[in-house]
C-alpha positions in Angstrom: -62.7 40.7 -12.1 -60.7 37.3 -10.8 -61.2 34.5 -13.3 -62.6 31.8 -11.7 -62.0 27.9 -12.0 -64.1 26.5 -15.0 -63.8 22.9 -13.3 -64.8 21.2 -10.1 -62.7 21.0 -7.1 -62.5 17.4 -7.4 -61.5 17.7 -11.2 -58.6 19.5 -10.0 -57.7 17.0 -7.3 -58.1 14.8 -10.0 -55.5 16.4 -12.4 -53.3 16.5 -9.5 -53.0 13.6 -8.9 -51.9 12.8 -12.6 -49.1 15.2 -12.2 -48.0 13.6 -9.1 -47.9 10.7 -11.0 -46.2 12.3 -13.9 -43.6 13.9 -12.2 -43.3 10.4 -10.1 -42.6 8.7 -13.6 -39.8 11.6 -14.7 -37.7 10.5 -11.1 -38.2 6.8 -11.3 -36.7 6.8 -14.7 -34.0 9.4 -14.0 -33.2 6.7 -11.2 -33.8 3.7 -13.2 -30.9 5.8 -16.4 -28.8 6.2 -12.8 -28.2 2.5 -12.6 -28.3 1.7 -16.0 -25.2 3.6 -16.1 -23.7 2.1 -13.6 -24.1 -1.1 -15.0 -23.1 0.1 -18.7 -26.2 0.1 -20.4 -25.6 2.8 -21.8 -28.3 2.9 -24.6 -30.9 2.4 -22.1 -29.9 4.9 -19.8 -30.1 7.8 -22.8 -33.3 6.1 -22.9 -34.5 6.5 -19.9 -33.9 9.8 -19.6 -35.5 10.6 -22.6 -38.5 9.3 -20.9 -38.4 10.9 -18.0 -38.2 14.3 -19.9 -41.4 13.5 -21.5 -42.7 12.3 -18.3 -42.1 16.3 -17.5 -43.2 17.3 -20.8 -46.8 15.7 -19.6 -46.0 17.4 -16.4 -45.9 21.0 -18.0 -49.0 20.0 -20.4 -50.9 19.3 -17.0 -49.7 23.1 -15.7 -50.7 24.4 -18.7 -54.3 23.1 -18.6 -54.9 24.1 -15.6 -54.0 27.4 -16.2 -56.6 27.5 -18.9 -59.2 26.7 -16.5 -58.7 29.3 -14.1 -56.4 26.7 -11.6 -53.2 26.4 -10.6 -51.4 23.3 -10.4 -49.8 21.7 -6.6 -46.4 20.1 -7.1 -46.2 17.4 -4.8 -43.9 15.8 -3.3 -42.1 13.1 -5.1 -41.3 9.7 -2.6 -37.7 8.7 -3.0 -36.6 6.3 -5.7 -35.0 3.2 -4.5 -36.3 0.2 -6.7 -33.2 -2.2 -7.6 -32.2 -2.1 -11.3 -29.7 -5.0 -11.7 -30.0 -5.8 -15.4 -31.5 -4.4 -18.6 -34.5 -6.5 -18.2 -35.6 -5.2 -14.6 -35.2 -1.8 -16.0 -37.8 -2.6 -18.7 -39.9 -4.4 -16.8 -40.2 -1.4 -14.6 -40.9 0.9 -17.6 -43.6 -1.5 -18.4 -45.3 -1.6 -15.1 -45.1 1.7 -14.6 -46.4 2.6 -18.0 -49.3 -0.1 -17.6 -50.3 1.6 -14.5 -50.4 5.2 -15.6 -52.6 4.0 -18.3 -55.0 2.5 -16.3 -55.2 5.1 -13.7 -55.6 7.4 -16.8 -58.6 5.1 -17.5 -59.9 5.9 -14.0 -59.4 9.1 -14.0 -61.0 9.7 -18.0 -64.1 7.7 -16.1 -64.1 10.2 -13.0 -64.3 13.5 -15.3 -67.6 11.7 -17.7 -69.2 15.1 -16.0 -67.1 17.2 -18.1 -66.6 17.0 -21.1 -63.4 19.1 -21.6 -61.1 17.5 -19.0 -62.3 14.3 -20.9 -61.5 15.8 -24.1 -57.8 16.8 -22.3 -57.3 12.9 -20.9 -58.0 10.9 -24.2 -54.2 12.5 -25.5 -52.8 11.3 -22.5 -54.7 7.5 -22.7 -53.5 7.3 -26.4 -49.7 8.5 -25.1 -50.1 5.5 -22.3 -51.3 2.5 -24.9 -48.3 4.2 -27.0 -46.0 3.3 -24.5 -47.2 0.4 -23.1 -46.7 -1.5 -26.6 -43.6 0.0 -27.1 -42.2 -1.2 -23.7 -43.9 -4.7 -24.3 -41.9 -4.8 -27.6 -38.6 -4.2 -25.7 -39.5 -7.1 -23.2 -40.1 -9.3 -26.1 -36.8 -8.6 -27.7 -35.2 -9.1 -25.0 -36.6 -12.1 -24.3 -35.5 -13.4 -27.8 -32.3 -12.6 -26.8 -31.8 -14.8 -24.1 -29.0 -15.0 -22.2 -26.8 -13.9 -25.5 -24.9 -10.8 -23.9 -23.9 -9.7 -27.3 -27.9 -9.7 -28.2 -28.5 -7.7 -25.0 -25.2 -5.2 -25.6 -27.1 -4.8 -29.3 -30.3 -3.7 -27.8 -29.0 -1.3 -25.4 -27.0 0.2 -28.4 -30.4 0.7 -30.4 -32.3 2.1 -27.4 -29.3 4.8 -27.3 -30.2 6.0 -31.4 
């Protein structure tokens, strides 16, 4: 006997699509640590990279899932990174939108699986993750705009991003 796939095609196109998006997340931050380095952010850039292994943590949790369900999950993929990252802030501001907009498509995509129950049941840890994050990255943004133009506030943030 095969197992067979406990969800609907369009489920699984579904939940490929969030890993395309997952993985999509784990590159643009591995990017984004890239240029934080070469600016000397270095505290952001052990950030970022600690991000974009959970990214792939999400990634594997996806894989894993599917597996349970008698699928097997596509990697896609991934489109070339080349937004510019010329300061702490536009690194954070990209970790924000990016953030915001994984957890609104995980909104959508929590809405498209109301027919089963389960793969709802599977989204809702990934919609708490997203709010999570988006707060967190909103908290940066407003520390950083306390600091101002102060570099020595700025140098002191990127320190605390690297503990």
């Amino acid at each position: 006997m095969t197992p067979k796939m406990v969800i609907s095609s369009g489920l699984k196109t579904m939940l490929d699509d969030a890993i395309h998006s997952e993985l999509y997340a784990s590159n643009l931050y591995k990017h984004v640590a890239n240029r934080l380095q070469k600016l000397g952010f270095f505290g952001a850039q052990k950030f970022f990279l600690a991000e974009s292994a959970s990214e792939l943590e999400h990634y594997q949790t996806h894989v894993q899932f599917q597996n349970d369900v008698g699928a097997v999950a596509e990697v896609p993929s991934i489109e070339a990174m080349d937004e510019p990252i010329n300061s702490l802030r536009d690194a954070l501001e990209l970790g924000y939108d990016t953030e915001l907009q994984l957890y609104e498509d995980y909104k959508k995509w929590y809405g498209q699986a109301a027919s089963d129950v389960v793969v709802q049941q599977f989204l809702l840890q990934f919609l708490e993750l997203q709010r999570k994050s988006v707060g967190e990255y909103g908290d940066l943004i407003a520390r950083l705009n306390q600091a101002g133009d102060d570099k020595a506030a700025i140098l002191l943030i990127d320190q605390e991003l690297g503990g």
